[in-house]
N, C-alpha and C positions, 0 to 999 in steps of 0.2 A: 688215684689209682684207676686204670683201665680193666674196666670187665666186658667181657661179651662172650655172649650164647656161640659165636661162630668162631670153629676150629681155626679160619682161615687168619683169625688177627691175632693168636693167641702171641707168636713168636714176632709182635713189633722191638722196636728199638727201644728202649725208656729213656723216660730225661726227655726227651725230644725236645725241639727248641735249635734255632737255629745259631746259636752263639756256642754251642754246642759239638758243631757238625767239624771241627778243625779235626777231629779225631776219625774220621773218617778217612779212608786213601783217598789219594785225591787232592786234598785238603795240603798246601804246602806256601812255604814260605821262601822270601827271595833274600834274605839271609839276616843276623842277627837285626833287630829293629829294625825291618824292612815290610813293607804292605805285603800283607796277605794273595796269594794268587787268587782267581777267577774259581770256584767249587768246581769239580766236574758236575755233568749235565745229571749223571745218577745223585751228585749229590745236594742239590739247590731245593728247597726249599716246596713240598707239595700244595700242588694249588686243585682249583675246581676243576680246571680244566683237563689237567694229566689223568683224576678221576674219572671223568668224562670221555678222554678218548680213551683212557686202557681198557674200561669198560665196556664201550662198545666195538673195540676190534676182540676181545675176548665173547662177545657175542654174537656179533659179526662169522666169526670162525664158524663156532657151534651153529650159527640158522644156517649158514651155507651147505655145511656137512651132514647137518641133518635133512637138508631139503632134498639135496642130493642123490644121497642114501635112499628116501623115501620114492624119490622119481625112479630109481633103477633098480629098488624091491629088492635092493640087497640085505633082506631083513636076518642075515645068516650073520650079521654083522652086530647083531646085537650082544651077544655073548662075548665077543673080544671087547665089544665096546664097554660094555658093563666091568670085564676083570680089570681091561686099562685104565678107567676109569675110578674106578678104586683104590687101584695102586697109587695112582697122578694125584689120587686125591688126599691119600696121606699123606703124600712126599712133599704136597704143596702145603696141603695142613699145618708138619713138623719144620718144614725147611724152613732154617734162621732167616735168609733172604730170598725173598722171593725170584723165582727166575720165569723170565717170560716166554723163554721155549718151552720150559714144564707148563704152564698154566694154559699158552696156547694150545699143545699139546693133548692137556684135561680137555679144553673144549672140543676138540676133534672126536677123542672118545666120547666123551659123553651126545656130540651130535649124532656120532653113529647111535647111539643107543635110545636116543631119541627119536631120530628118523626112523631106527627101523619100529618101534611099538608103536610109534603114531602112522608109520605105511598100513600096518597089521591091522591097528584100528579101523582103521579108510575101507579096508580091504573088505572086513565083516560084516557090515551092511550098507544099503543104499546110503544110511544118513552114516556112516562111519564118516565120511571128507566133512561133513557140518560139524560132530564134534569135536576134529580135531582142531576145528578151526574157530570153534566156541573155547576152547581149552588156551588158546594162545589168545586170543582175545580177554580172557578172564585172566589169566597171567598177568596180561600186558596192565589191565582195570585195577587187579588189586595194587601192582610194582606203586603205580601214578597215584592210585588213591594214597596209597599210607608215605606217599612222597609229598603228597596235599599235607595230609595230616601231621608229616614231621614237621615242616617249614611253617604250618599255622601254628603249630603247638598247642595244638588241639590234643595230642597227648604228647605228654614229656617224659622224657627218658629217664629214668630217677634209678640209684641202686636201688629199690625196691622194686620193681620191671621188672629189670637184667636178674634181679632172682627169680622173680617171678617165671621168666621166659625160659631159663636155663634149667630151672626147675621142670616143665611143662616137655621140652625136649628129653630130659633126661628119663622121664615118664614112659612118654612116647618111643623112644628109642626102645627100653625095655618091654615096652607092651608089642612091639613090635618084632622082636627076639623072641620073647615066650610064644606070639602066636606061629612063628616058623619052626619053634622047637615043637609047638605042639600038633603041627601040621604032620610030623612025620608019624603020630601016632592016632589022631583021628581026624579023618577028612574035613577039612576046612579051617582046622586048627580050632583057634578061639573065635574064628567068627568076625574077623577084624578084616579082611578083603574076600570075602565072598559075595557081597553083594547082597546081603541081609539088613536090615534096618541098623543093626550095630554097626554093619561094616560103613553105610551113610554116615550114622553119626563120626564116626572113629575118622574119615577123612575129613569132616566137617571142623574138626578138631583139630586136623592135623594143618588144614588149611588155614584156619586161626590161627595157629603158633608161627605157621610160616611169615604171615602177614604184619607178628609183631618181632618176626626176625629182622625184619626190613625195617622197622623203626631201629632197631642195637646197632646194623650195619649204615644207617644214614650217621647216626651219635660216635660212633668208630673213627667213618671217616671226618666228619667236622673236627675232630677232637686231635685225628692226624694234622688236620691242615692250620689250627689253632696251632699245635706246636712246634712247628718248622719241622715236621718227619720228614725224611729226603724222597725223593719224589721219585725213585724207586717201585717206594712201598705201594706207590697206585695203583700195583699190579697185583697185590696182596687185595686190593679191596673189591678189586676186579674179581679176583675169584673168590670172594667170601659174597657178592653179588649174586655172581654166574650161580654158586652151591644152590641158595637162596631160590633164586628163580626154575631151576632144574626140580627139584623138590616141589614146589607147589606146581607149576606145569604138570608132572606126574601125578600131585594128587587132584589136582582140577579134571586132569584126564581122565583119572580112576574112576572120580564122583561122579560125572558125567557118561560112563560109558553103562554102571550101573543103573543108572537110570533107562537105558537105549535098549538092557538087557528084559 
């Protein structure tokens, strides 16, 4: 059975397995005991590489749009990019199959909302352009480290993890509600981004969990490609990636600008 911490693979296929895929459209025969036709291209069998590129034209999107944005300080953009980006982001979440206008789409939003906090950052002081460019560097450090770490198997993905990690998220999630609920009645809430020694630890944390979200999302995809999932779905991993990486960017940002402060 497939578990993971990330919204984005909840609604795969089951069964997977390519002996399997006849039942897919597409999938057609050239009449009684006659050989099977050719899969469509959606439906042939996911390899590293469809992983590979849907990944990075879904990232691809997002850095161009963010860079963008940030060059022409269209930081007014944050706010649409943020509501879009929410909505894109359920609808990619809940959607049975994945579709690659909506996901490339998410990236656009989410670039705008990037660009514009990381323009705003730049903008704050001298050293604002060094952290935002320590924040994508430390992004990029942690993706490849625990990219190390899955393929050495220096740590292994176990159902005990995936509870572990799902657990740690849903913490997080919560702790992260209460402190916005509690913001509207005392300044600074609980103290979780204010820039106070809890609010360090509290990204410090959050940056953890991101870090072993990337190990569930590397065990996802292998697990797709082990069983013939139609190569579709590499666009489902693409954005349970992009989430992943969008989330610790912002909180490598946060921890870092508290420090600057």
């Amino acid at each position: 059975m497939r578990t993971t911490s990330n919204p984005a693979f909840r609604n795969l296929p089951k069964g997977g397995g390519y002996a399997n895929f006849d039942n897919y459209p597409g999938a057609q025969t050239q009449g009684y005991g006659g050989q099977q036709g050719p899969p469509a291209a959606a439906d042939r069998p996911m390899t590293i590489d469809d992983v590979v590129t849907k990944t990075g034209m879904t990232l691809g999107v997002l850095a161009v749009t963010a860079v963008l944005t940030a060059l022409t300080q269209a930081y007014w953009l944050a706010i649409p990019g943020l509501i879009a980006g929410l909505v894109l982001g359920l609808v990619n979440a809940f959607k049975r199959k994945p579709s690659p206008v909506l996901i490339l789409l998410y990236a656009v939003a989410e670039g705008m909302l990037l660009g514009a906090i990381s323009g705003m950052v730049a903008s704050f002081s001298d050293s604002g352009g060094a952290i935002v460019g320590q924040a994508v560097v430390g992004t990029l450090g942690v993706f490849f480290g625990m990219l190390v770490i899955y393929k050495t198997g220096a740590i292994r993905v176990t159902p005990k993890l995936t509870r572990w990690v799902l657990g740690a998220l849903i913490g997080v999630g919560v702790l992260m509600l209460a402190n916005l609920v509690a913001g509207f009645f005392v300044p600074g809430g609980m103290g979780l981004r204010d820039g106070g020694t809890l609010a360090i630890i509290f990204s410090l944390v959050c940056i953890g969990i991101a870090a072993f979200v990337f190990l569930l999302d590397f065990k996802m995809a292998d697990d797709m490609i082990q069983q013939g999932t139609p190569s579709v779905y590499a666009w489902q991993v693409a954005f349970g990636l992009t989430m992943t990486l969008i989330w610790l960017y912002i909180e490598i940002l946060r921890l870092l600008s508290y420090f600057n402060e």
